[in-house]
C-alpha positions as CSV (number, residue, x, y, z in Angstrom):
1,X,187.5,-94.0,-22.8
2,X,189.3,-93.8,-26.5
3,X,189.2,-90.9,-28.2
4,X,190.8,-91.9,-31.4
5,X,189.6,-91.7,-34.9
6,X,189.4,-87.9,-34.9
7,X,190.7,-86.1,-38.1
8,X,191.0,-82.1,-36.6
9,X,191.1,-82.3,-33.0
10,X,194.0,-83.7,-31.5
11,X,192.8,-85.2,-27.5
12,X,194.7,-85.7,-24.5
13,X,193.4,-86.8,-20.9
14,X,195.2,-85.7,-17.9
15,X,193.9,-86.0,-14.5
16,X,190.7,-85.1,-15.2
17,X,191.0,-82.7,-17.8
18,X,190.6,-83.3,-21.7
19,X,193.0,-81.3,-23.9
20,X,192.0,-80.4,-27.2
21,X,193.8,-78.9,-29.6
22,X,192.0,-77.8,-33.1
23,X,193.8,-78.4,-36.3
24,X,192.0,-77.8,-39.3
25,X,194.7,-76.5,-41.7
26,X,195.1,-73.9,-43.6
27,X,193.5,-71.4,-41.1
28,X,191.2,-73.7,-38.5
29,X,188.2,-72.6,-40.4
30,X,185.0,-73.8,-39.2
31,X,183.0,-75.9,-41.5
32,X,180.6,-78.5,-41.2
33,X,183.1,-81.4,-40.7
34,X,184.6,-79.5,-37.9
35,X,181.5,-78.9,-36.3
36,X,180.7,-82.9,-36.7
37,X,184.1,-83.8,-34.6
38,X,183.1,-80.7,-32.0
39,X,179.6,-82.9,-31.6
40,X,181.0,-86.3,-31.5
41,X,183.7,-84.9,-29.5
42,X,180.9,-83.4,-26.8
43,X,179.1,-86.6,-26.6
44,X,181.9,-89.2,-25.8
45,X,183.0,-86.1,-23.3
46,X,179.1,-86.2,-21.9
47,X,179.8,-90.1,-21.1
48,X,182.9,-89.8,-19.4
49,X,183.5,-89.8,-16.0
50,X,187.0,-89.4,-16.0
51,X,186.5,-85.8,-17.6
52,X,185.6,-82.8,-15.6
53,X,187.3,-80.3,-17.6
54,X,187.8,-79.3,-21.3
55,X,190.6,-77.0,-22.2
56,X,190.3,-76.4,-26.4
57,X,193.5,-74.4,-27.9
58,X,194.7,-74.0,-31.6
59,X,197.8,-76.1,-33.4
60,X,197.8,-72.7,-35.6
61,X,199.5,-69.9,-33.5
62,X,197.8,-67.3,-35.3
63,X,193.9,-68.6,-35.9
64,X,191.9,-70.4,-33.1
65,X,189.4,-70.8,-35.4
66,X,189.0,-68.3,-38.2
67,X,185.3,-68.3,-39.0
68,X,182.6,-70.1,-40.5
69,X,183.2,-71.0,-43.6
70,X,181.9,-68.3,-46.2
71,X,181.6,-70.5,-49.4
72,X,179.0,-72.4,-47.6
73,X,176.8,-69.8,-46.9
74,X,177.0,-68.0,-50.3
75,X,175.5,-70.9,-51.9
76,X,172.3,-71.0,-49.2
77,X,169.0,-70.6,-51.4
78,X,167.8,-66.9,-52.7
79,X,164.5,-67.3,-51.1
80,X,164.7,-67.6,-46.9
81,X,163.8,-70.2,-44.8
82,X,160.8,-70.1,-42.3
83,X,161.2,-69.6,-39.0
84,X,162.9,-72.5,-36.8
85,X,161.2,-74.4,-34.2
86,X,164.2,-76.0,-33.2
87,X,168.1,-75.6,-33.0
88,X,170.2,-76.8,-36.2
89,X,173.6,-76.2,-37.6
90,X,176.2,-75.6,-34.5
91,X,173.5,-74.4,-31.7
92,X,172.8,-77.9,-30.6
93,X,176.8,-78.6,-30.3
94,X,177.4,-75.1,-28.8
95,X,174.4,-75.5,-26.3
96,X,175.4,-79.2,-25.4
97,X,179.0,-77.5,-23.9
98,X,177.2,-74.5,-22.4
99,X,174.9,-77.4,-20.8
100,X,176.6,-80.3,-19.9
101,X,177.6,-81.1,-16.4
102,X,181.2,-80.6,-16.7
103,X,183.2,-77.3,-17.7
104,X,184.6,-76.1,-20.9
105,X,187.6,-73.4,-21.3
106,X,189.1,-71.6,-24.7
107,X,192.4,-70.6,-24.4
108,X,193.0,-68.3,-27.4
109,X,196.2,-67.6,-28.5
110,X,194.9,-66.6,-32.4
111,X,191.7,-65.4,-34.3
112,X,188.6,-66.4,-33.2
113,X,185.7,-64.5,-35.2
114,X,182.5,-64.9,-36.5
115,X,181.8,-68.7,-36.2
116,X,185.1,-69.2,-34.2
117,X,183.7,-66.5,-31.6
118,X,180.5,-67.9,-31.2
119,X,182.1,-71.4,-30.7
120,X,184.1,-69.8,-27.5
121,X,181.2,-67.7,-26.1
122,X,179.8,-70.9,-25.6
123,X,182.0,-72.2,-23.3
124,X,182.1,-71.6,-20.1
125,X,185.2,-69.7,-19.6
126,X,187.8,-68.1,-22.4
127,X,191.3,-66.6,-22.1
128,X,193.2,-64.9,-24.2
129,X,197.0,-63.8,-24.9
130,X,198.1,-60.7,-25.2
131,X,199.5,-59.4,-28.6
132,X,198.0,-62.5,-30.2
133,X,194.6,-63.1,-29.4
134,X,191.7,-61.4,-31.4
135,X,187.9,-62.3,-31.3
136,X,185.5,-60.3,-33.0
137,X,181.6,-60.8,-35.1
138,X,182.9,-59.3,-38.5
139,X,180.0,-60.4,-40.3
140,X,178.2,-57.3,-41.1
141,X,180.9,-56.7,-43.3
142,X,179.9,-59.0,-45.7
143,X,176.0,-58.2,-45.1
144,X,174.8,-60.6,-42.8
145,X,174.6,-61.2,-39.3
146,X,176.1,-63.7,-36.3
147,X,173.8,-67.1,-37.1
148,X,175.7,-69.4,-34.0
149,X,174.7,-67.2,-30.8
150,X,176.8,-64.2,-31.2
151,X,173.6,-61.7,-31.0
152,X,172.4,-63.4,-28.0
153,X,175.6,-64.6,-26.1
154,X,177.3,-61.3,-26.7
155,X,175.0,-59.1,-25.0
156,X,174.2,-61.2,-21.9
157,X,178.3,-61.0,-21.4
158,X,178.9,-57.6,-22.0
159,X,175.3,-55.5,-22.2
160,X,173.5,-53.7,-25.1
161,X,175.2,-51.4,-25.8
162,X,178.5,-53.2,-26.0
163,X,177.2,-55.6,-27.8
164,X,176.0,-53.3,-30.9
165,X,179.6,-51.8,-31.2
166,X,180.7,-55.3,-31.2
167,X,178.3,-56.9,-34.0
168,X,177.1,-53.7,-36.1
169,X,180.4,-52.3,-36.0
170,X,182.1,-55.6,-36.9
171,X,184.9,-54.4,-35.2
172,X,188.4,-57.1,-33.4
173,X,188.6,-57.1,-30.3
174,X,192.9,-57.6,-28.9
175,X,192.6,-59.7,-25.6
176,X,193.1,-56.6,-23.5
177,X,190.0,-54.7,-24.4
178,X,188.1,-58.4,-25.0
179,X,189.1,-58.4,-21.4
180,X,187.9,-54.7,-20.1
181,X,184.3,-55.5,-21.9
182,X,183.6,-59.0,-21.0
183,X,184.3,-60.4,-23.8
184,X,187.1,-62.9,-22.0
185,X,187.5,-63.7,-18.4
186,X,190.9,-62.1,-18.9
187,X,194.0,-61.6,-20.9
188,X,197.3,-62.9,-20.0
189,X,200.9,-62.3,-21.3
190,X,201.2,-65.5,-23.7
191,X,204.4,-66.9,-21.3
192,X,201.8,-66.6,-18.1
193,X,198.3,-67.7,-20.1
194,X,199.1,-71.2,-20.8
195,X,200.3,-72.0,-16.9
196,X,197.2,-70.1,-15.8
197,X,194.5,-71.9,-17.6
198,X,196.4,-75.4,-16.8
199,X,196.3,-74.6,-13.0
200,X,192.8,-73.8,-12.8
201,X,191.5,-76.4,-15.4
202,X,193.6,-79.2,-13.0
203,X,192.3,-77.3,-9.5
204,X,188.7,-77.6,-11.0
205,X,189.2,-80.9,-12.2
206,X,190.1,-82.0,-9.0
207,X,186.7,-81.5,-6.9
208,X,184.0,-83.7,-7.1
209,X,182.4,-84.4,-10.3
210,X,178.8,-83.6,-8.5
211,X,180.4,-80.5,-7.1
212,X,180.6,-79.2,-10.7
213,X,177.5,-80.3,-12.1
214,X,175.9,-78.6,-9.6
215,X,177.9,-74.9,-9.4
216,X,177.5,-74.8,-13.0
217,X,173.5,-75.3,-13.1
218,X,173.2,-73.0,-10.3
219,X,175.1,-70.1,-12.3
220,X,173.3,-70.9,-15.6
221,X,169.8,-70.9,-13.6
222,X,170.5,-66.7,-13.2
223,X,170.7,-66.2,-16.7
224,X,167.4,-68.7,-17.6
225,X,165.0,-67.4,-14.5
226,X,164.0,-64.0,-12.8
227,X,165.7,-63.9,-9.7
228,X,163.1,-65.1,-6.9
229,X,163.0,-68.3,-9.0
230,X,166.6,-68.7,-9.0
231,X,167.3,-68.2,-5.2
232,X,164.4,-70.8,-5.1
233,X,166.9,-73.3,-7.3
234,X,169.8,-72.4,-5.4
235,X,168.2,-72.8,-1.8
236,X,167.4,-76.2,-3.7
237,X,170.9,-77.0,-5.0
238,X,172.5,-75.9,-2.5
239,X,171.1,-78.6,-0.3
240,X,171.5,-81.7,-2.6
241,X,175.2,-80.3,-2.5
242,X,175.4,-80.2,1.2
243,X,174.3,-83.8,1.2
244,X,177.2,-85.3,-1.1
245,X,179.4,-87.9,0.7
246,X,182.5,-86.2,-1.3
247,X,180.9,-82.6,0.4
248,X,180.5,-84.5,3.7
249,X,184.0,-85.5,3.5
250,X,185.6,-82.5,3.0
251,X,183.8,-80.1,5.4
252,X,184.9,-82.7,8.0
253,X,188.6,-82.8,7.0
254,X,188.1,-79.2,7.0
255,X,186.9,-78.7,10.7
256,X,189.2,-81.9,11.8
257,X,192.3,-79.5,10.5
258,X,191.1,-76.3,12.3
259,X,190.2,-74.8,9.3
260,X,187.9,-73.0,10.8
261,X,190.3,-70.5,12.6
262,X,191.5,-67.1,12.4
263,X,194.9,-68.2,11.7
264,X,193.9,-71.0,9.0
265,X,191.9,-68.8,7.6
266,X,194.5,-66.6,6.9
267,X,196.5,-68.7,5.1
268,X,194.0,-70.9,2.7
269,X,196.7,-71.0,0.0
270,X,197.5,-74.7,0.2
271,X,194.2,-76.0,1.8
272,X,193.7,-77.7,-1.5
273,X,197.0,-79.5,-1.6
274,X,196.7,-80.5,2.0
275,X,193.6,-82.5,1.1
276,X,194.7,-83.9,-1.7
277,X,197.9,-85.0,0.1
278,X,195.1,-86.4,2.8
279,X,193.1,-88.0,0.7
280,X,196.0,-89.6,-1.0
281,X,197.1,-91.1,2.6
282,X,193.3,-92.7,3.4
């Protein structure tokens, strides 16, 4: 699949994984047209069956994304709108990532607040560099609150109380202590991050695209159901999973190579390569 015709997101497939790279210059700021590429962009992804992973970094090595942008919301009427009934603005492309059946990961090496945080805490994973990445929900400074997610993302990562000292006190966040409260999966030195996030987006791009779709629905079925229910959906999922051919395949090669032995055990560090050298050979 092509994935030309894109003004700020520069894309590049690699065995199984779609780079993207966000340039929006002066400062990556998020504004509608951005947010129209990050929804076309989901959807082609969605159809793709080459793609299993997403990796999104910055061309601007200080601002991932900045924010949204301010001058469109100063302008919204005086009088409030009613309550919603359904999702508008960013949620539905924020929610389509969080949803779809393959997996997304920030690697920040910049600023990514307000607008820009929200975009990331919808992903599925986020990394950050050390001494260069911030994230943060500044908006109470300028009176209002997170509108893309941040009030309801941030405390199912990090808990209430974290949550308040991130959004009413407005406050960045470095990498490290994004890291220490949840914020991140974790922070890196920026010479180690971008090797990091490449090995695991390639290692996760290379098991079966069922495999994924069907990890990632378990996981997000503990944060949508109490937890009788979701044991219920796991026994469930866990079974179609058992019954892939690609599953099938690999427990056998598994148990064919004695896998299943103290000493193979032991020493699982290159099971991965093994198959893939195997599977490369039948």
């Amino acid at each position: 699949m092509k994935y030309g015709r894109f003004k700020f997101l520069k894309i590049r497939i690699d065995q199984g994984v779609a780079f993207v790279t966000i340039d929006n210059p002066p400062m990556n700021l998020l504004n509608m047209e951005l947010i129209g590429e990050f929804n076309r962009l989901q959807r082609k992804i969605a159809k793709d069956d080459d793609v299993r992973v997403v990796v999104f970094d910055s061309a601007d090595p200080d601002f991932f994304i900045a924010h949204f942008d301010v001058s469109f919301l100063a302008v919204l009427p005086d009088e409030p709108p009613p309550k919603p009934d359904i999702l508008t603005g960013m949620h539905p492309v924020c929610e389509a990532f969080r949803t779809m059946p393959k997996i997304s990961i920030a690697k920040i090496e910049g600023i990514a607040r307000g607008g820009g945080s929200e975009f990331v805490l919808a992903l599925d994973m986020r990394f950050g560099a050390i001494g260069k990445a911030i994230v943060g929900q500044p908006e109470i400074v300028v009176g209002i609150i997170p509108g893309g997610g941040g009030t309801q993302r941030l405390p199912r990562l990090m808990g209430r109380s974290r949550a308040m000292e991130a959004i009413i006190g407005g406050i960045d966040f470095p990498a490290e202590l994004a890291e220490k409260y949840g914020y991140i999966n974790r922070a890196f030195p920026p010479d180690e991050l971008n090797s990091y996030v490449e090995d695991l987006a390639y290692r996760i791009a290379s098991f079966p695209a069922e495999s994924i779709a069907i990890a990632k629905r378990a996981v997000l079925t503990a944060l949508e159901q109490p937890l009788v229910e979701g044991l219920l959906e796991e026994m469930y999922l866990f079974g179609q999973s058992c019954a892939l051919p690609a599953a099938k395949e690999r427990m056998n090669w598994f148990l064919q190579r004695d896998g299943q032995t103290r000493e193979s055990e032991l020493d699982q560090s290159g099971l991965l390569t093994e198959f893939k050298k195997w599977r490369s050979e039948h």
